[in-house]
VMD Tcl script that draws the C-alpha trace (Angstrom):
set ca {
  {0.00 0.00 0.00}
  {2.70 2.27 1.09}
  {5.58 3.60 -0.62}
  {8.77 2.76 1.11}
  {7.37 -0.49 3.55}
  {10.23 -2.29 5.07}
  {10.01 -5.86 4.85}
  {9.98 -7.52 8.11}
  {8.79 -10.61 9.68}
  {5.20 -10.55 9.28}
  {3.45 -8.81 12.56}
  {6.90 -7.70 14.03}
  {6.88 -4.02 14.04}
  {10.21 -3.18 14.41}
  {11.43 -0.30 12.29}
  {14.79 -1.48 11.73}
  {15.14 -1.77 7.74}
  {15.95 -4.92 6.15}
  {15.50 -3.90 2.96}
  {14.11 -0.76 1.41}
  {11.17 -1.41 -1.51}
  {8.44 -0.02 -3.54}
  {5.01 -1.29 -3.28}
  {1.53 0.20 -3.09}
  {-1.04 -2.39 -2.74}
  {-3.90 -0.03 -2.00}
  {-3.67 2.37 -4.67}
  {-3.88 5.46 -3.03}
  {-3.51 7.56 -5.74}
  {-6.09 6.23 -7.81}
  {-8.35 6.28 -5.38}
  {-8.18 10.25 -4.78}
  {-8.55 10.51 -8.33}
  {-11.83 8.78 -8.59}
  {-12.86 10.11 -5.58}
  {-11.75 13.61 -7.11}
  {-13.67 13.28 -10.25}
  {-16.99 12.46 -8.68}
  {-16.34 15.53 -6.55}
  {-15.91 17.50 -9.20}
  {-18.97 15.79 -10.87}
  {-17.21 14.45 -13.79}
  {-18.09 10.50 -14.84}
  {-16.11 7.69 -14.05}
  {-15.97 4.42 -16.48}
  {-15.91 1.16 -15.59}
  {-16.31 -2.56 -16.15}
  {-18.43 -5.20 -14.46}
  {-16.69 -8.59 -14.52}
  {-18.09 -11.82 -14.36}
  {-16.15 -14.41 -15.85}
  {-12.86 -15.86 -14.80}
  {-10.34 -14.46 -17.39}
  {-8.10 -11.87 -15.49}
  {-7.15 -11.04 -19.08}
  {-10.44 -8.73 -18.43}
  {-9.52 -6.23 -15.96}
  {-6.10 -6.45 -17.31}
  {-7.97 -4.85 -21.16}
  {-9.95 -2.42 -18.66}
  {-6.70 -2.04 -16.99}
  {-4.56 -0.92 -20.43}
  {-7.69 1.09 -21.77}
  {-7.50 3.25 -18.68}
  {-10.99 2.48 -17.34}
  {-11.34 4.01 -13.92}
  {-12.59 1.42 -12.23}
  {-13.83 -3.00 -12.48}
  {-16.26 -4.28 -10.33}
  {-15.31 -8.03 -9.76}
  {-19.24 -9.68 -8.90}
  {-19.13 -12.01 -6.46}
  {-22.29 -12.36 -6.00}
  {-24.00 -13.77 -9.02}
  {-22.29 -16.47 -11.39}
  {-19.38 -18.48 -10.78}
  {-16.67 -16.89 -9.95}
  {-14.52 -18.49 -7.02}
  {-12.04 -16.72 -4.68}
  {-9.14 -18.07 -6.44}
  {-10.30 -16.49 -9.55}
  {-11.47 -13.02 -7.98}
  {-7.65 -12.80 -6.25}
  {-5.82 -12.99 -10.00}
  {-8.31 -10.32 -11.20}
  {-7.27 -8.26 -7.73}
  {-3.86 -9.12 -8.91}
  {-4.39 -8.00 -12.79}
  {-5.47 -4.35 -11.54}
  {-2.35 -3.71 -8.70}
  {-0.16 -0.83 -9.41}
  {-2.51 0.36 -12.01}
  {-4.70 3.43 -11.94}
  {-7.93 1.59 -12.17}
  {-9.74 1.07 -8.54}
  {-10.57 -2.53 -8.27}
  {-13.74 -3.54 -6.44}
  {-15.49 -6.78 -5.70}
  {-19.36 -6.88 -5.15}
  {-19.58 -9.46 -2.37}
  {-22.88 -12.08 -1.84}
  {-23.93 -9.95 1.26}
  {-23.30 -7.79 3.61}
  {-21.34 -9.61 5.63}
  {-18.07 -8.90 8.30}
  {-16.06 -12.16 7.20}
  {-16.74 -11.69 3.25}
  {-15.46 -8.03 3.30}
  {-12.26 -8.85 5.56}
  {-11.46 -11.90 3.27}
  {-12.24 -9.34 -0.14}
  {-9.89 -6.23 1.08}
  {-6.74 -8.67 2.51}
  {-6.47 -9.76 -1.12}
  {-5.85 -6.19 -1.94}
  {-9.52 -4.47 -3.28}
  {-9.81 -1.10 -2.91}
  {-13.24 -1.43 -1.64}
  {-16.39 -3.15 -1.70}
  {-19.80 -3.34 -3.67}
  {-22.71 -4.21 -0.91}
  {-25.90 -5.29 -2.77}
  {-29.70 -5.43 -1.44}
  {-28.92 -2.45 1.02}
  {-32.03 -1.08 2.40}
  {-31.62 0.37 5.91}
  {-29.58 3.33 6.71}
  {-28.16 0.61 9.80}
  {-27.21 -1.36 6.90}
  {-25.13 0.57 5.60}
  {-23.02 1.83 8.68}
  {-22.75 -1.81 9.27}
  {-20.91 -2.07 5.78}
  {-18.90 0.63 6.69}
  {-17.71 -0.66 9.84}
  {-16.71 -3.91 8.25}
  {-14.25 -2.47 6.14}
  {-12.70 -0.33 8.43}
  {-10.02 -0.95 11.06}
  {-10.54 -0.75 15.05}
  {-11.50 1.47 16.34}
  {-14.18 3.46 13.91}
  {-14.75 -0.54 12.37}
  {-14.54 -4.40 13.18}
  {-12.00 -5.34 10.33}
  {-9.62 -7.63 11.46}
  {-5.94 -7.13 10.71}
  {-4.08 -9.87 8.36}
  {-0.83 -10.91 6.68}
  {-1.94 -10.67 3.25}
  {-1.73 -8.91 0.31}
  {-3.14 -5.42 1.68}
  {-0.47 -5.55 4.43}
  {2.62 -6.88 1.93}
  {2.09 -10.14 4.04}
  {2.23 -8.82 7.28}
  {4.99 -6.11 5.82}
  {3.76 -3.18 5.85}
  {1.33 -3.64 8.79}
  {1.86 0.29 10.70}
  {1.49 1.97 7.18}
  {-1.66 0.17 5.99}
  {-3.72 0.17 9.01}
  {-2.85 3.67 9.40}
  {-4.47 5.06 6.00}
  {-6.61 2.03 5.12}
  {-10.19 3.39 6.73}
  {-9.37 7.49 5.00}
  {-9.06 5.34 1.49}
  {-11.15 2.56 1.09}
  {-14.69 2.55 -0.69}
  {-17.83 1.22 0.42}
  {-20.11 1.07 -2.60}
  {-23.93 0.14 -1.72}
  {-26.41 -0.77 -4.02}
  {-30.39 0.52 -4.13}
  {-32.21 -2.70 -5.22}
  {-35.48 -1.47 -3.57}
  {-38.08 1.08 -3.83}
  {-37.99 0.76 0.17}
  {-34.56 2.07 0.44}
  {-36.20 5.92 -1.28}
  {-37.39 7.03 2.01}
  {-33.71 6.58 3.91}
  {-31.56 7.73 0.81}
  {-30.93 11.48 2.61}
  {-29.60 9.34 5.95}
  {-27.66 7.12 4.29}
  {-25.80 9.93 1.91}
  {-24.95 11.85 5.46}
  {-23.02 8.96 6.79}
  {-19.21 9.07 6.26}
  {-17.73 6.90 3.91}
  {-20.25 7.37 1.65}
  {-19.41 8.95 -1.57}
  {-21.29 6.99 -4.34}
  {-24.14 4.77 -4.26}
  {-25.35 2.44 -7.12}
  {-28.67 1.01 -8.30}
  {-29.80 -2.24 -9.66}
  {-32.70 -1.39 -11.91}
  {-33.84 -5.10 -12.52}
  {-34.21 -5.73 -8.76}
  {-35.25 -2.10 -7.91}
  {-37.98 -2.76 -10.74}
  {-38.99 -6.10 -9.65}
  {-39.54 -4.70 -5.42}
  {-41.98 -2.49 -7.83}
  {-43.83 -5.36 -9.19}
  {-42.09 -5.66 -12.35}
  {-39.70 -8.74 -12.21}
  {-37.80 -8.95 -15.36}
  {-38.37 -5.67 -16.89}
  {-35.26 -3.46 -16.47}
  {-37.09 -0.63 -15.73}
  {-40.97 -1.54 -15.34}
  {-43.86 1.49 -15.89}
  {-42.72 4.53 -13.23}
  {-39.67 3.18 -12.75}
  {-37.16 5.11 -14.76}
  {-38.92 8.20 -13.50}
  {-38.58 7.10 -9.66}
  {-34.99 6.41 -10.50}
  {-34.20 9.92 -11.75}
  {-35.61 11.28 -8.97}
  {-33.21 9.43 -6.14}
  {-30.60 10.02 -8.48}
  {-31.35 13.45 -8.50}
  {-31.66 13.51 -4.62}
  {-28.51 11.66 -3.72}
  {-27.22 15.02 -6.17}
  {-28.37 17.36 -3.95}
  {-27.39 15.81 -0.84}
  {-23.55 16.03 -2.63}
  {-22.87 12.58 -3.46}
  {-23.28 10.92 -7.03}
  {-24.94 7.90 -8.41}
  {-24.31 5.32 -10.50}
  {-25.62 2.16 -12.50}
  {-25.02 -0.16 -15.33}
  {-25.71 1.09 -18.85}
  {-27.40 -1.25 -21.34}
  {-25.95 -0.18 -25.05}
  {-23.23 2.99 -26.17}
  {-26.52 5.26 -26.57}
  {-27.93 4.63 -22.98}
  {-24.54 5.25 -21.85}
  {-24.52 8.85 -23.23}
  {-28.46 9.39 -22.04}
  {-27.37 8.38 -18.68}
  {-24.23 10.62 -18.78}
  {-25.99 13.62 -19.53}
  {-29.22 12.29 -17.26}
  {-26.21 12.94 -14.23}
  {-25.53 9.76 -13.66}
  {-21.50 9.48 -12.76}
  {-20.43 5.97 -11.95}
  {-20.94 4.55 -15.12}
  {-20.59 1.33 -16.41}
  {-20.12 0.45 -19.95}
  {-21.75 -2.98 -19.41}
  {-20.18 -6.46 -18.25}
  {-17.78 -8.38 -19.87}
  {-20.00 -10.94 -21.09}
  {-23.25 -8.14 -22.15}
  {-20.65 -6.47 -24.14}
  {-19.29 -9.62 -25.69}
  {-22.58 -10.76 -26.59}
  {-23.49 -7.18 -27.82}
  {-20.42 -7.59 -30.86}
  {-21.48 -11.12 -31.25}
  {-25.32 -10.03 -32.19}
  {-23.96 -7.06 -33.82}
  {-21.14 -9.81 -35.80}
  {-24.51 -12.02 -37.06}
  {-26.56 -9.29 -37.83}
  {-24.06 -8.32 -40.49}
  {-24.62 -11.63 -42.38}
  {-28.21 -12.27 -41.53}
  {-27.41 -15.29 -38.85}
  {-28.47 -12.88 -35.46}
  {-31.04 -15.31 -33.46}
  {-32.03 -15.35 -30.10}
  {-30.97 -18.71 -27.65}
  {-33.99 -21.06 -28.06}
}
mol new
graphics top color blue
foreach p $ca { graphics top sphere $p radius 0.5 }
foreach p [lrange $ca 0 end-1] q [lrange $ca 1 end] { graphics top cylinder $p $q radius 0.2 }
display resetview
């Protein structure tokens, strides 16, 4: 995480140098810089990943997306697997989040040792929740996060420096999946370590009564208008776009955690686009 860390025997804080090296595991510096853009209200791009290749955040990684959100939550994706994406985004300038199965103490300790820079909480609906999600990724004594000997603390390393900057830096991302989460949207942007929250339109339109439309009757409009309030309460929104034209319409709606789609929407997209070309497009029987 830290420039400079002295490699010592893990947990043994002695400041006697070994050996002086370079490493920053938390990237600090990309971190200010998205936090800096949605401050200033510009957009930030990313990815959402759901299949195993780390060769994927390593493309988002060399097209200079600002952040990937690993998804641990739906599809297949195992720990081993999540860890070598981790690893494909270190040193780079793209934040690297996981979106975990649930709120949960254990999940988010076990996500930020392998060396996230924060993590995505889904089905938040209570302002409790969320400070709950906050305190697990944060060190004692504003959190509960336990202190290990892995990746985020060079293997037990650079202990002092991480634990000393790791609750200022990391991100706590929840997602609105709900039409019960409108009324405590104010609370929950007050809270500290709050600085972008995310919906689901599929599940926030299925709480409506519209499972499986992406945005069921009144939805879109209910949408806009949380959007519009987490605005005015100073902190941003984001979502999931569904094609390159909703990504501009929800750019200039004010939407500024964008994502350009997952990995496997937007390989599907050129592979309907690819059989359209030569009249073969068809839709899975």
């Amino acid at each position: 995480m830290m420039v400079g860390c002295l490699p010592i025997p893990p947990f043994h804080y002695s400041t006697t140098p070994i050996l002086q090296f370079s490493i920053e595991n938390m990237k600090t510096q990309a971190l200010k810089r998205f936090r800096a853009k949605l401050a200033n209200d510009q957009p930030v791009y990313g990815l959402w990943v759901t299949l195993e290749s780390a060769s994927i955040t390593e493309m988002a990684v060399a097209l200079g997306l600002d952040w990937v959100v690993v998804d641990a939550e739906h599809g297949h994706l195992d720990w081993k697997e999540i860890n070598e994406h981790v690893r494909a985004g270190l040193r780079s300038d793209t934040v690297v989040l996981v979106r975990l199965a649930e709120r949960s103490t254990s999940l988010t300790k076990r996500a930020l040792d392998i060396g996230v820079d924060g993590v995505v909480i889904p089905q938040v609906e209570t302002v409790e929740q969320l400070e709950e999600a906050i305190r697990d990724s944060r060190y004692p004594p504003e959190g509960r996060r336990g202190i290990g000997g892995e990746r985020a603390t060079t293997w037990g390393q650079c202990v002092v420096q991480h634990t000393a900057e790791a609750n200022e830096h990391v991100l706590v991302v929840p997602i609105i999946e709900n039409i019960a989460v409108i009324d405590h949207v104010p609370r929950m942007c007050e809270l500290d370590g709050v600085d972008v929250l995310f919906f689901g339109p599929n599940d926030f339109s299925a709480s409506a009564g519209y499972r499986g439309q992406w945005e069921g009757p009144g939805v879109a409009e209910q949408i806009l208008q949380v959007k519009d309030l987490i605005h005015t309460m100073g902190k941003r929104c984001g979502l999931l776009t569904t094609s390159m034209e909703n990504l501009v319409e929800r750019r200039d709606q004010g939407f500024r955690m964008l994502g350009l789609g997952s990995d496997s929407g937007l390989l599907l997209r050129s592979i309907h686009q690819a059989l359209r070309a030569v009249g073969r497009d068809s839709m899975p029987q």
